[in-house]
C-alpha positions as CSV (number, residue, x, y, z in Angstrom):
1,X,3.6,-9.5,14.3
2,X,6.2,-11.0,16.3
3,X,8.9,-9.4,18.1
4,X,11.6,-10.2,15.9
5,X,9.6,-8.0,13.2
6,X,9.1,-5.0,15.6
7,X,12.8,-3.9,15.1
8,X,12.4,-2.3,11.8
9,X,8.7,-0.6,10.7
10,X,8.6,-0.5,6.6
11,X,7.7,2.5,5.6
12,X,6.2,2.4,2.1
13,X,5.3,6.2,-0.1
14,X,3.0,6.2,-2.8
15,X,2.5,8.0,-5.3
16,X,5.8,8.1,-6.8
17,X,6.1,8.6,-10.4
18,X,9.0,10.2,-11.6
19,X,13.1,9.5,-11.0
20,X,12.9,12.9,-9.2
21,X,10.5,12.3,-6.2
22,X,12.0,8.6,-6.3
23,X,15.6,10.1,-5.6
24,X,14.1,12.5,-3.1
25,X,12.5,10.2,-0.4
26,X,15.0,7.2,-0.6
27,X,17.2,10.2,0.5
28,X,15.1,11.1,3.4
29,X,15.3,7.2,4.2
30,X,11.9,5.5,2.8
31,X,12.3,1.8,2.5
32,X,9.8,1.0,-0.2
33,X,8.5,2.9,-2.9
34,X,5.2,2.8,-4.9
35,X,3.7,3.8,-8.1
36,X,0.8,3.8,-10.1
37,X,-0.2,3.0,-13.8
38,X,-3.2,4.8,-13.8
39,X,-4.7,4.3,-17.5
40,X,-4.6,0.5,-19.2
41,X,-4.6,2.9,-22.9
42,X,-0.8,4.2,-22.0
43,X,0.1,1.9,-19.9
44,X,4.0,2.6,-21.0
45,X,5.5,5.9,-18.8
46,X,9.2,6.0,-19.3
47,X,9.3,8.4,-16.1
48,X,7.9,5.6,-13.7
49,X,10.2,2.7,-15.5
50,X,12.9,5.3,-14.3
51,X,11.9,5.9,-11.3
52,X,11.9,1.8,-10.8
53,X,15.6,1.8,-11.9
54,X,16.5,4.4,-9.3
55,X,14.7,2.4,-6.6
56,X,16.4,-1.0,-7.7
57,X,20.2,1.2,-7.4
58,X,19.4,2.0,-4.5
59,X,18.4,-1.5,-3.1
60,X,14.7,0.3,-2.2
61,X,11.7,-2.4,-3.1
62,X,9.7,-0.6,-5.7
63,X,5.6,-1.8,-6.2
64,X,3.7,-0.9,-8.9
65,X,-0.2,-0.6,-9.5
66,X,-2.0,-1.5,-12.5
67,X,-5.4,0.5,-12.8
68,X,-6.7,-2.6,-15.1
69,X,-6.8,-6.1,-14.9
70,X,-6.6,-6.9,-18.6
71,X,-3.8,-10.2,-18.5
72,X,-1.3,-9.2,-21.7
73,X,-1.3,-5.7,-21.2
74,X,-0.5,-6.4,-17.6
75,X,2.2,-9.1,-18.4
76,X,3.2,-6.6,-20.8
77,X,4.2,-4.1,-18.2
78,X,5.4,-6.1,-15.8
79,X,7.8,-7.0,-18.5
80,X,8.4,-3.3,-19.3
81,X,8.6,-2.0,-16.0
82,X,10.3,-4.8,-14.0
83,X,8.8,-4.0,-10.6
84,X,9.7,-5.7,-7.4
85,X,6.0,-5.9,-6.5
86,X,2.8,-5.9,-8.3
87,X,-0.3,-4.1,-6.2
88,X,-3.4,-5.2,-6.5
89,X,-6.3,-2.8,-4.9
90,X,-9.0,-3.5,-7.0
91,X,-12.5,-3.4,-4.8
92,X,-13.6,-6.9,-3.4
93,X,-17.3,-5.9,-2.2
94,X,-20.1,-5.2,-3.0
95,X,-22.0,-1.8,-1.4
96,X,-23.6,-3.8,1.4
97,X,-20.0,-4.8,2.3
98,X,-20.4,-8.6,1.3
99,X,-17.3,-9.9,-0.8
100,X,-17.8,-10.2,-4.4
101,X,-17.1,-13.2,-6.2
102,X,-13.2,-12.8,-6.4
103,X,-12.2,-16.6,-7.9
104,X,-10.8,-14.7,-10.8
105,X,-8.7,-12.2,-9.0
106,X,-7.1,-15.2,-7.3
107,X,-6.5,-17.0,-10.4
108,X,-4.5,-13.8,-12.2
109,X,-2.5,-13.6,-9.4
110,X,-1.7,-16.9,-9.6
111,X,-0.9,-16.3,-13.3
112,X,1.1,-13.8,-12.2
113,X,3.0,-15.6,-9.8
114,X,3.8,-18.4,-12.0
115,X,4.8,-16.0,-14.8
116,X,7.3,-13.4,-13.1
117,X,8.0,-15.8,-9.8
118,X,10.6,-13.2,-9.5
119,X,8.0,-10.4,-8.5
120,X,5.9,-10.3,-5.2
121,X,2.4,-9.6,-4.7
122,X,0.5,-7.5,-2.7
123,X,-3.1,-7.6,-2.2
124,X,-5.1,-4.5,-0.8
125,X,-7.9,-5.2,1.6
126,X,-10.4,-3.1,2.6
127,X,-11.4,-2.2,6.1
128,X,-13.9,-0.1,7.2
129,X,-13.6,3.5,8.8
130,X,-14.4,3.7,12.6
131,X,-17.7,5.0,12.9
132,X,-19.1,2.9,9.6
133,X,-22.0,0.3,10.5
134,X,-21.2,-1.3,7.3
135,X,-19.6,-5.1,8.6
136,X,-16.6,-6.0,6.0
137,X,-15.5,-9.6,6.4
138,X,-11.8,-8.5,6.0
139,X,-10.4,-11.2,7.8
140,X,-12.4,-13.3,5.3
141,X,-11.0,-11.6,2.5
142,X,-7.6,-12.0,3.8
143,X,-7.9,-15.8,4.3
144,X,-9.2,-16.3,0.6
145,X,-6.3,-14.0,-1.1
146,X,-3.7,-15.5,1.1
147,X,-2.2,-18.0,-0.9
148,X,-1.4,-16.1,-3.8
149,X,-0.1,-13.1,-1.7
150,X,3.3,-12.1,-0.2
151,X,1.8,-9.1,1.3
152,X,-1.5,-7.2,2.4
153,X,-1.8,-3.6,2.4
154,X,-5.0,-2.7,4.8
155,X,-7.0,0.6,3.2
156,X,-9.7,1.9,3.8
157,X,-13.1,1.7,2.4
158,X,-15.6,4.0,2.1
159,X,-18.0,2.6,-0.2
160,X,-18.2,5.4,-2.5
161,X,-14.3,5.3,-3.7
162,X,-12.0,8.4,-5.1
163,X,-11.0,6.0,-8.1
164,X,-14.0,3.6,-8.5
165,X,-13.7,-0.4,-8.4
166,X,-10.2,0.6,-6.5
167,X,-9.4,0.5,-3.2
168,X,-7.4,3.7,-1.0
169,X,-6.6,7.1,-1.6
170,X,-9.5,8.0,0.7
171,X,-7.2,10.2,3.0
172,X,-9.1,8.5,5.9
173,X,-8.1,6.2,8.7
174,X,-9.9,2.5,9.0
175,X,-10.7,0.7,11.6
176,X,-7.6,0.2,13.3
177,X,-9.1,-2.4,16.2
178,X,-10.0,-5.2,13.0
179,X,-6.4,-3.6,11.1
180,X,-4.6,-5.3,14.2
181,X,-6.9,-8.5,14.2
182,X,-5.5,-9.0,10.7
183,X,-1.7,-7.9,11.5
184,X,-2.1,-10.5,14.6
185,X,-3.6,-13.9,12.4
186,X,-1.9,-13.1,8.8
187,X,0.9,-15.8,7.9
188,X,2.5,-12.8,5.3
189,X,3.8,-9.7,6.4
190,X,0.4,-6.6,6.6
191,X,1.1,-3.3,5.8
192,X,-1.0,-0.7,7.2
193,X,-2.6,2.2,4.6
194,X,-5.6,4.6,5.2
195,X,-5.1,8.6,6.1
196,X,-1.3,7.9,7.6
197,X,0.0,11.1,8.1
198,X,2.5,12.9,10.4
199,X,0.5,13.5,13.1
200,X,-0.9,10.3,13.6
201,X,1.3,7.3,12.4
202,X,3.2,7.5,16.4
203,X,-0.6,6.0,17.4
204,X,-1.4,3.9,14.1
205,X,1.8,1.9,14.8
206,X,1.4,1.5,18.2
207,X,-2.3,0.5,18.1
208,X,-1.7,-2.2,15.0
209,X,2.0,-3.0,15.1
210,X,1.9,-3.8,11.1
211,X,5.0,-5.0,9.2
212,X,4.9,-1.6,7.4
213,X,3.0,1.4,7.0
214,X,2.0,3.5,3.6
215,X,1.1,6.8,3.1
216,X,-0.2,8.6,0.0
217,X,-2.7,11.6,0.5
218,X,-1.7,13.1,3.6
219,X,2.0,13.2,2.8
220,X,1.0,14.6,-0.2
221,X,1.3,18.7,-1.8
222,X,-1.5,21.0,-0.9
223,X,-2.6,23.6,-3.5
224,X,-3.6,27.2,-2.9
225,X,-7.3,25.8,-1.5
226,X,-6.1,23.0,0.7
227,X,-6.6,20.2,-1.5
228,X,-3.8,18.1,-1.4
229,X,-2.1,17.1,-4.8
230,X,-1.9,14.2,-6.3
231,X,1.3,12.8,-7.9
232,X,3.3,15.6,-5.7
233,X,4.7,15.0,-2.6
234,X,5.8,17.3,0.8
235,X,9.2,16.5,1.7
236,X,8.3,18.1,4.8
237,X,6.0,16.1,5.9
238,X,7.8,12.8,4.4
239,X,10.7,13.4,6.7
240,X,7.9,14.2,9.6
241,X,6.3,11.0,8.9
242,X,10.0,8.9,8.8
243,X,10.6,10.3,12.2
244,X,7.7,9.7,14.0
245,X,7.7,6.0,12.6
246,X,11.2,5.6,13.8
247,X,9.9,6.9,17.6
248,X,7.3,4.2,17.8
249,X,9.9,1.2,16.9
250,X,11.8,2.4,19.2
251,X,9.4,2.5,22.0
252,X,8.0,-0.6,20.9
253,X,11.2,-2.3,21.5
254,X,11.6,-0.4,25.1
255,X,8.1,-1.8,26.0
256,X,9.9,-5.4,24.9
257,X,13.0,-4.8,27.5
């Protein structure tokens, strides 16, 4: 990342999928917004294609994840939903951490591209967690998608996933050493992901110094048990996490002076 890009850290909240929440966290000062189309069978939801329209008034980027890979029924929603972004995070290895063949993930988002040349792209890729002896050749993965992608969002990767063939909503950090090797060589902006949560996005920014950073799980509800919700976020802890990004641009510029 250069220092022109330190000024402002994106700050990207996932899972968004009603008009409600959407109105909610642009007013506690998110910058991009993300949802998720979690079942190719209904892929039309009215409440997320609203929630898109409150992000677009309110000059907010708004991504969108598709939970299939199927090409009309995704042009089909791109069409319905209009997003600024389309999300990739299908998984790109195989247990053993070598990549799969991914030629034809390349080629639909090329499709994609040259379809809606309107709409970006963003490609998750997978990093490992700290203490895994699993080698993932993300900066390899990186290279190959990085033509026909306007952003990468680094997740984590367990190997066993909480919504299998997809990548994220692990609640745990990755490696943040190899997330900053990729914020350091990519060409296209890298947004870090991966258990981001108030009381440690002050470190993750400092240690990677990404273009932006998501969170999802741990900025998420918790029911009665402790489990945190899905689909429901904390305000709380959404306004927690927009300050403590906020602290670390700033003294990431005071280390620049």
């Amino acid at each position: 990342m250069t220092s022109d890009q330190i000024a402002k850290i994106a700050v990207q909240i996932y899972e968004i999928q009603d008009p409600r929440e959407a109105e909610a966290v642009i007013e506690l000062g998110v910058d991009r917004i993300g949802s998720v189309i979690p079942s190719e069978k209904n892929w039309k939801v009215p409440a997320i294609r609203e929630a898109i329209l409150v992000s677009r008034e309110a000059r907010v980027k708004h991504s969108l994840i598709p939970l299939f890979n199927t090409k009309g029924v995704l042009f089909q929603s791109i069409e319905y939903y209009e997003p600024d972004i389309i999300h990739f995070c299908g998984c790109l290895t195989h247990d053993d951490g070598r990549m799969m063949p991914c030629e034809a993930l390349v080629e639909l988002q090329i499709c994609v591209r040259e379809r809606f040349p309107g709409i970006e792209i963003m490609r998750s890729v997978p990093v490992a967690t700290p203490e895994s002896n699993k080698r993932i050749p993300t900066l390899e993965i990186a290279g190959y998608f990085e033509a026909a992608s306007d952003y990468f969002l680094i997740d984590t990767l367990l190997g066993s996933e909480p919504v299998e063939g997809y990548i994220g909503i692990t609640g745990r950090t990755c490696d943040w050493g190899v997330a900053r090797r990729l914020a350091e060589s990519s060409p296209i902006p890298v947004i870090l992901a991966g258990g981001l949560s108030p009381g440690n996005v002050y470190e993750a920014v400092m240690a990677v110094k990404p273009f932006g950073v998501d969170t999802c799980t741990r900025t998420n509800a918790v029911d009665s048990s402790g489990t945190h919700v899905r689909f429901k976020k904390d305000y709380n802890k959404v306004k927690a996490f927009i300050q403590e990004v906020r602290r670390a641009e700033e003294d990431l510029l005071d280390a620049q002076i």
